[in-house]
C-alpha positions in Angstrom: 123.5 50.3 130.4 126.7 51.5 128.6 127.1 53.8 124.8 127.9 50.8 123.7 125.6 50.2 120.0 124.5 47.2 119.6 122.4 47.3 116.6 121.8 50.4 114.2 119.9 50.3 111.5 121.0 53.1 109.2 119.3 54.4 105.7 116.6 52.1 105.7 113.8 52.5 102.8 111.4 49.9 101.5 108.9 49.9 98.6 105.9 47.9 98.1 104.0 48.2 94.4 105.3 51.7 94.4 104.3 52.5 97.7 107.1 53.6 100.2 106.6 52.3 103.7 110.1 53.3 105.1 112.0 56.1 103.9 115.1 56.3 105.3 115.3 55.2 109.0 118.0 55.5 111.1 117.9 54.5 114.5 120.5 52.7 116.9 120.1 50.4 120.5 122.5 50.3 122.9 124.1 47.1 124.4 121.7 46.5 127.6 118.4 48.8 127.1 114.9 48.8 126.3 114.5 50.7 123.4 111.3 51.4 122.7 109.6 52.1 118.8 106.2 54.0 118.7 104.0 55.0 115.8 100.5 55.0 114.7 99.5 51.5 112.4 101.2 51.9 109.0 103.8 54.0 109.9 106.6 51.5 109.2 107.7 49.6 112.7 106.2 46.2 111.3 108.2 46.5 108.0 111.5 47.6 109.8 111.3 45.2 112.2 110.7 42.0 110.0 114.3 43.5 107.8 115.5 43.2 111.0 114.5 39.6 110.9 115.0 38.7 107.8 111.8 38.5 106.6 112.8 40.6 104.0 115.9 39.7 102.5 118.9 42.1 101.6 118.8 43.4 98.5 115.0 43.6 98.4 115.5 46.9 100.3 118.2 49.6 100.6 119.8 50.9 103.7 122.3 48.8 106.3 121.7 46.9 109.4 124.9 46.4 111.3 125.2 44.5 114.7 128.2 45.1 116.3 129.3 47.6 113.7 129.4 44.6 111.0 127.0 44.8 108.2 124.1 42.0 107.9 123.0 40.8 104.4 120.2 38.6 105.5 119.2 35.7 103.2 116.7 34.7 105.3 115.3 34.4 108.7 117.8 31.7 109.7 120.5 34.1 108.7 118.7 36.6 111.3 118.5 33.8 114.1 122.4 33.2 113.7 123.3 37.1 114.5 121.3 37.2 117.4 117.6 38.3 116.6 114.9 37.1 118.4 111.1 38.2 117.4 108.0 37.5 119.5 105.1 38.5 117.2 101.6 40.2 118.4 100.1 36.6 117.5 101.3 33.8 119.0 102.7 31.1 117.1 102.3 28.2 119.6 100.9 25.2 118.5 98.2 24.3 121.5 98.2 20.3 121.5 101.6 20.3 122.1 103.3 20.8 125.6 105.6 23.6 126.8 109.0 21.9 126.0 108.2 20.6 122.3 106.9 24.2 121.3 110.2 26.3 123.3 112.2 23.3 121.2 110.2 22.2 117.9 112.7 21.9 115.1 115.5 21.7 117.5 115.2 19.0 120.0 118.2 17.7 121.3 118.9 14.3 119.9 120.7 11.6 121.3 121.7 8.3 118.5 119.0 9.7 116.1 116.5 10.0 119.3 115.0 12.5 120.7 116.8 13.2 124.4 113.5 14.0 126.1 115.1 14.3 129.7 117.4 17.1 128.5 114.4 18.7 126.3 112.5 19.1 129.3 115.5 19.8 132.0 116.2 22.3 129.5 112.9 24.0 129.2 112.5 23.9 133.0 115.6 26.2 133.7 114.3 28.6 130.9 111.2 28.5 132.6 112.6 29.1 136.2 114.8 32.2 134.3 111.1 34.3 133.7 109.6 33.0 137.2 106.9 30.9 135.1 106.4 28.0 137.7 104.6 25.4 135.6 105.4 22.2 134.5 107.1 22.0 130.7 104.6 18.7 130.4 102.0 20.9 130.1 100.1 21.0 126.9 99.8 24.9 125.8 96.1 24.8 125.2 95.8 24.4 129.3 97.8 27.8 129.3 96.4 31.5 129.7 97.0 34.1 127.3 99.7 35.5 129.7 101.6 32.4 130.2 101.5 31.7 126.8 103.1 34.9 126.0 106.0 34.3 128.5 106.2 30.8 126.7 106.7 32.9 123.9 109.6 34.7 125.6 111.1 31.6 127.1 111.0 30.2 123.0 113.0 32.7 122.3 115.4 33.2 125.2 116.2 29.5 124.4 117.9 31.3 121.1 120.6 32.9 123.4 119.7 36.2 121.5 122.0 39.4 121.7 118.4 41.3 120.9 114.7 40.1 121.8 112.1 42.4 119.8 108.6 42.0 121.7 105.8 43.3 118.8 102.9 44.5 121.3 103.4 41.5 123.9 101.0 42.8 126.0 98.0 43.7 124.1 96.2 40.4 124.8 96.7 40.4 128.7 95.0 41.3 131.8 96.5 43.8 133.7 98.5 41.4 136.4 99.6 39.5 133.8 101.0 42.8 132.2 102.7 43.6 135.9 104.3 40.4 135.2 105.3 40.6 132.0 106.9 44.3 132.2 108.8 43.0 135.6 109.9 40.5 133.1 111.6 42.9 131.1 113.3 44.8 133.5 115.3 41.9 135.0 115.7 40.8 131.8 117.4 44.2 131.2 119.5 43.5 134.4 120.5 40.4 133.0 121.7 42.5 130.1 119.2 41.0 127.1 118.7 44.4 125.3 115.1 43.9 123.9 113.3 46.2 121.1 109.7 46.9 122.5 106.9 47.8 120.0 104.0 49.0 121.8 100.9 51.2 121.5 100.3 51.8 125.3 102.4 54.8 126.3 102.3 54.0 130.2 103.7 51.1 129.9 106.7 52.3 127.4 107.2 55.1 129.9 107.6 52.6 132.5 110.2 50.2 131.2 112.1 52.3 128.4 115.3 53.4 128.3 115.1 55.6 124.7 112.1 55.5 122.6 112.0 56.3 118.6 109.1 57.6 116.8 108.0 56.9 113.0 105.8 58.4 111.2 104.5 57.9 107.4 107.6 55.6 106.8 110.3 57.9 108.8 111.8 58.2 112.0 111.0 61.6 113.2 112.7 61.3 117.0 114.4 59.7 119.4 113.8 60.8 123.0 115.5 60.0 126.3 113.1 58.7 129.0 114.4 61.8 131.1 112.5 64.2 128.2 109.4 62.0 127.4 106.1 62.5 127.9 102.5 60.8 126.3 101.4 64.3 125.1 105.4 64.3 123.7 105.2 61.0 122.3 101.6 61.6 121.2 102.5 64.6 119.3 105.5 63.1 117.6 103.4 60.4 116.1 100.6 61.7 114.8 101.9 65.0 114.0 99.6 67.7 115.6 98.4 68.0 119.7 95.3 65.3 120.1 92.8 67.3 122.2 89.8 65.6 123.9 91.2 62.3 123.5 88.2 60.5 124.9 85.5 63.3 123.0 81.9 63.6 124.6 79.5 65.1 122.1 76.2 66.8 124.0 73.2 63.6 123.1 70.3 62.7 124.1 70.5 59.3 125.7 66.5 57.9 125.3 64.9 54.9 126.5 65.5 51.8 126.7 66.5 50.0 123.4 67.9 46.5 124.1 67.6 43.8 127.2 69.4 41.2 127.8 67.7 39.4 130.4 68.9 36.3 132.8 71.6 34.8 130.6 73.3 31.6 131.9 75.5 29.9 129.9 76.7 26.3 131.0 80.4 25.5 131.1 80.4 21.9 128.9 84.3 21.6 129.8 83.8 22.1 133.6 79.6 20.2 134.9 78.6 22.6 136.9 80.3 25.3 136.5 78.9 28.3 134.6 80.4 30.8 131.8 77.9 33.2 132.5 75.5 33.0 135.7 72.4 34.7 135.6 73.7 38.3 134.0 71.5 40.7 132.7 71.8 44.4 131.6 69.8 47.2 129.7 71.5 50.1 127.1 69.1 52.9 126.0 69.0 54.6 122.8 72.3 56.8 122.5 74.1 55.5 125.4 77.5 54.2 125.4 77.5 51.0 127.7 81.1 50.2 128.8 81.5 46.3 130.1 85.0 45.9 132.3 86.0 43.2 134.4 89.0 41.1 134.6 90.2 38.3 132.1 88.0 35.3 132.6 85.2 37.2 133.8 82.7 36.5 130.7 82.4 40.0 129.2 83.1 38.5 125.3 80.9 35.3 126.4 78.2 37.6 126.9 78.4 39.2 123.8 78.6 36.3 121.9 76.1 34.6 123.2 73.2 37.4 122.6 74.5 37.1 119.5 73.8 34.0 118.8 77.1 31.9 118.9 76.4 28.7 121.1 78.8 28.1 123.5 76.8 25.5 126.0 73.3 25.2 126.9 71.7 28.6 127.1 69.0 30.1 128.9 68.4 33.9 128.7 66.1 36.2 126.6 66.8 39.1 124.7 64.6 42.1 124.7 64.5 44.2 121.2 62.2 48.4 121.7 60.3 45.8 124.1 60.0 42.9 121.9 61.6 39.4 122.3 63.8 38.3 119.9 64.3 34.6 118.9 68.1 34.2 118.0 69.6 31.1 117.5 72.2 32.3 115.2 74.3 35.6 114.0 72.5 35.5 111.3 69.4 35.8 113.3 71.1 38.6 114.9 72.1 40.3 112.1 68.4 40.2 110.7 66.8 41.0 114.2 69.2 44.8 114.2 72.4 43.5 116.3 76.1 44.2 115.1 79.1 42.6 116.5 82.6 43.5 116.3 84.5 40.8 117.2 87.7 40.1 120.2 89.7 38.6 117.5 89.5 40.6 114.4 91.9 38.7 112.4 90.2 35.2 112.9 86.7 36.4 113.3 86.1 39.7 111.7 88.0 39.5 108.0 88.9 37.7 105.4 92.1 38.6 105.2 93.1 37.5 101.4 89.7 39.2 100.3 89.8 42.7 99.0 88.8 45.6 101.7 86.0 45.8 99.4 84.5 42.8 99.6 84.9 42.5 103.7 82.9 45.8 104.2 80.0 44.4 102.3 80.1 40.7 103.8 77.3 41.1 106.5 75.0 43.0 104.4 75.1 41.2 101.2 71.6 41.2 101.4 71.5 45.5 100.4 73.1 45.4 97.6 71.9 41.9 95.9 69.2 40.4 93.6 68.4 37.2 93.2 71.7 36.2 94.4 73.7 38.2 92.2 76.0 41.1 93.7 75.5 44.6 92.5 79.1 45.2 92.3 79.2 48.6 91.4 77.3 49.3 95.0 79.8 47.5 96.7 82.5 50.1 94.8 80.0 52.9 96.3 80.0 51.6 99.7 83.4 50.8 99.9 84.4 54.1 98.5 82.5 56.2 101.2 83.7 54.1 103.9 87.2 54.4 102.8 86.4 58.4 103.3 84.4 58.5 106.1 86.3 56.5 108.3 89.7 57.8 107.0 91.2 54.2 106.4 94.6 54.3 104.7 94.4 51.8 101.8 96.0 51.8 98.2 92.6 51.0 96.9 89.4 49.2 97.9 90.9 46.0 96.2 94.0 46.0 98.4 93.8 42.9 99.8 92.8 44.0 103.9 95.6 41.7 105.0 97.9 44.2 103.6 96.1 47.3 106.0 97.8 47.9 109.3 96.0 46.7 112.9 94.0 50.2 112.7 92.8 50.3 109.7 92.1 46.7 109.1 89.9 47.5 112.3 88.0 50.3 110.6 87.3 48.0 108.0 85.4 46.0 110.6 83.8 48.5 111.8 82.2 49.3 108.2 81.1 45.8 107.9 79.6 46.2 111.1 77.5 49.1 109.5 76.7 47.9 106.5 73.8 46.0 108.4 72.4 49.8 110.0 72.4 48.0 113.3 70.1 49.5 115.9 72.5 48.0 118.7 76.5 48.0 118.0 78.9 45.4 120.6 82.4 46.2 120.4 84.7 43.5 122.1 88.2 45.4 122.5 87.5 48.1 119.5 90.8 49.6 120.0 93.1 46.4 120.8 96.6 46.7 118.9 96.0 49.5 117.6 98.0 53.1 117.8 96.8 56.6 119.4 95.4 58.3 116.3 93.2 55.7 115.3 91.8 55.2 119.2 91.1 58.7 118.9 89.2 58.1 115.7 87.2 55.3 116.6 86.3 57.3 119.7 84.7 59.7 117.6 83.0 57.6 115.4 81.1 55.9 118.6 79.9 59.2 119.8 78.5 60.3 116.8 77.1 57.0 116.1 75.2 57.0 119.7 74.4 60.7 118.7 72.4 59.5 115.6 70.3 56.8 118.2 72.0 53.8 117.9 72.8 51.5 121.5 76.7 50.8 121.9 77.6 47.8 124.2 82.0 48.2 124.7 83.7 45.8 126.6 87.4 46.8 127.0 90.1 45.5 129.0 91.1 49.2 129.6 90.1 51.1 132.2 90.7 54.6 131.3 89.3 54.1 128.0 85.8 52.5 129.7 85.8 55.4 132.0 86.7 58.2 129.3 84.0 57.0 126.4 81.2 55.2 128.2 77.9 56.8 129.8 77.5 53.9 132.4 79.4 51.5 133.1 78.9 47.5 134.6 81.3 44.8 136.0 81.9 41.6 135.2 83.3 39.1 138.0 82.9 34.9 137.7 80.0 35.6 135.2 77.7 37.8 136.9 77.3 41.5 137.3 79.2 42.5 140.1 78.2 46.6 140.0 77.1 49.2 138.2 78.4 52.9 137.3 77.7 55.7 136.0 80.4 57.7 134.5 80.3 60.6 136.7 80.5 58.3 140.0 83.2 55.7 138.4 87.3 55.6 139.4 89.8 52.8 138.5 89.6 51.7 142.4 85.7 51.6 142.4 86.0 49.2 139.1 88.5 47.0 140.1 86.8 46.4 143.6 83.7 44.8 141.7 86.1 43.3 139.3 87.8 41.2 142.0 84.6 40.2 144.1 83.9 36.6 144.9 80.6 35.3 143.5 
């Protein structure tokens, strides 16, 4: 790595409807590093980064970006593209009926006499392929793909740019942990190739791992830059949120009762694979104020299991679930709803909001029911609702008719989370509560679940991280080719223990 800056960003300040979300940052990469950004949701990386793209054209806010030392005035993204900018988003933008070389290539295919050259469209996507050690063949239609290779489809999309800087926005918050091995091995021969890349993430380890410098924003500034030689999480940690986070994974002193829920003997048929199974004959209990933490590897059919008690049909089902003793017909989440179940979705963009709709009107979705007669909305107890959520929960919104799409990852989540309690479940899943989103609001949701046990309710997590299962759950089972392949409690739990189960052959 030389001193050598290859892109500073200098001034930078950006309004929306009166509201400042940057206020003049300044940071700098060098030529050849990993320079990391870190910040809780809303505290102005997304917005800096899409100037950075041209997202958001000059003029529309003030400060410079220079590359090189020569001023950008951006137009649009295409204007960003020709400098040199290359932006792998959180969401992936692949389309999935389409193969490997016509998405790395779509709206550029080399052409030959007004024809498509397919051989050198696919000879072309092969080397790019080779260059991130993804052995697959460019044929392949992406919908065959994993979320991992997707993602370093993604970063082959973009390498086929020729960028001077690739910005990765959270590229690994979707993946498994080999596939994050791969992907952060990725990045460091990248670095030896001399791409400098712009990482965005929320997961400190990994940013410790493979960064060079790392900048911090908070409430719309940049507060520091640190060398990897003086960076720590509880540094990092106290940068972004402004104050030491103590107990990080809290434990409140509760009573953990009976049992409360069963789910008994669930198979779930594979349609796309006869005779093959999503889920094979699993079954587990959660007593009343117990935090149940569900782990296992990708694949494993942890948010299968969910789903399915909760009524989505995924292939022919057999399985009963078990409600203070009584069974419970559900053939629907409506059913679910009705019968005392909550679900908070994988996927909260496509499954848990409506992102054009107010953050109003999402919190009172599932439990329109409570605050409606004869099918007419008592508005003015949504406003109520909405209001004490808004306080309760501490979600940072202009107002409660801020449309939620405009509420960073963490908060949009809370909102979720609200909707989820508008029902006054008696049994609350969370599948991936705290995917994509920063420290502070982990910390938060944290809380909430142990003082949501503490008032009796059954929690059913599955998360794909393993120090967050062990730090928040009570007991803990594993999930391996659709079975339970162990069972924890807490106190008798490590990483190695876990991952053993995780891994076993059924």
């Amino acid at each position: 790595m030389t001193d050598n800056v290859l892109l500073e960003m200098r001034g930078i300040s950006k309004e929306f409807s009166g509201v400042r979300a940057l206020n003049l940052v300044s940071f700098n990469v060098k030529q050849g590093e990993i320079h990391a950004l870190c910040g809780e949701n809303g505290a102005g990386k997304s917005t800096l980064m899409k100037i950075l793209a041209g997202f958001y054209p000059h003029r529309s806010y003030s400060g410079d970006v220079l590359i090189n030392g020569k001023t950008q005035e951006y137009k649009g993204i295409r204007d960003s593209e020709k400098a040199g900018i290359a932006i792998i988003h959180q969401e992936l933008s692949l389309i999935p009926e389409m193969t490997i070389g016509e998405n790395i290539f779509i709206g550029r295919e080399p052409s030959s006499l007004g024809f498509i050259d397919w051989n050198t469209l696919y000879t072309k996507t092969k080397k790019l392929l080779d260059s991130i050690g993804l052995k697959i063949n460019p044929l392949t239609p992406v919908k065959h793909l994993g979320i991992g290779q997707q993602q370093l489809v993604e970063i082959a999309k973009a390498l086929s740019h020729n960028p001077s800087i690739l910005v990765l926005d959270e590229p690994t918050s979707a993946l498994a942990k080999d596939e994050i091995e791969i992907l952060l091995k990725l990045l460091k021969d990248l670095k030896n190739r001399g791409v400098t890349c712009v990482l965005i993430s929320h997961k400190l380890n990994e940013v410790l791992d493979v960064s060079d410098r790392i900048t911090i924003l908070r409430d719309g500034r940049a507060v520091k830059t640190l060398e990897l030689s003086e960076a720590t999480q509880d540094i990092i940690i106290s940068h972004m949120v402004g104050r030491e986070l103590k107990d990080f994974y809290p434990r409140l002193t509760r009573k953990i009762g009976d049992v409360l829920f069963e789910a008994r003997n669930f198979t779930v048929a594979n349609t796309n694979m006869p005779g093959k199974y999503i889920l094979n004959n699993a079954s587990f209990v959660v007593k009343r104020g117990e935090i149940l933490g569900i782990s296992g590897l990708m694949g494993a059919g942890r948010t299968e299991f969910l789903q399915t008690i909760f009524g989505v049909k995924l292939g022919k089902t057999q399985g009963e679930v078990y409600l203070n003793g009584e069974l419970l017909k559900i053939s629907s989440p409506h059913d679910a709803i009705k019968a005392g179940l909550s679900l908070l979705p994988e996927d909260r963009k496509r499954h848990g909001l409506v992102l054009e709709d107010t953050v109003a009107k999402n919190m009172s979705l599932a439990g329109l029911n409570k605050i409606s007669q004869l099918g007419i909305v008592n508005f003015q107890a949504e406003r109520i609702y909405a209001l004490k959520q808004l306080k309760d929960l501490h979600i940072k919104a202009s107002s409660i008719q801020a449309p939620v799409k405009s509420l960073s990852g963490g908060n949009q989540q809370k909102v979720v989370i609200a909707k989820c309690l508008m029902t006054t479940p008696k049994v609350l899943f969370l599948d991936e509560p705290t995917r994509g989103i920063d420290v502070g609001a982990k910390a938060e949701i944290y809380q909430l679940m142990n003082e949501l046990a503490a008032q009796g309710l059954a929690i059913v997590m599955v998360s794909s991280e393993l120090p967050e299962i062990l730090g928040v759950s009570d007991r803990i089972i594993v999930m391996s080719e659709g079975r339970i392949s162990g069972e924890f409690l807490c106190a008798d739990a490590t990483q190695e223990k876990i991952m053993a189960q995780a891994t076993v052959r059924m």
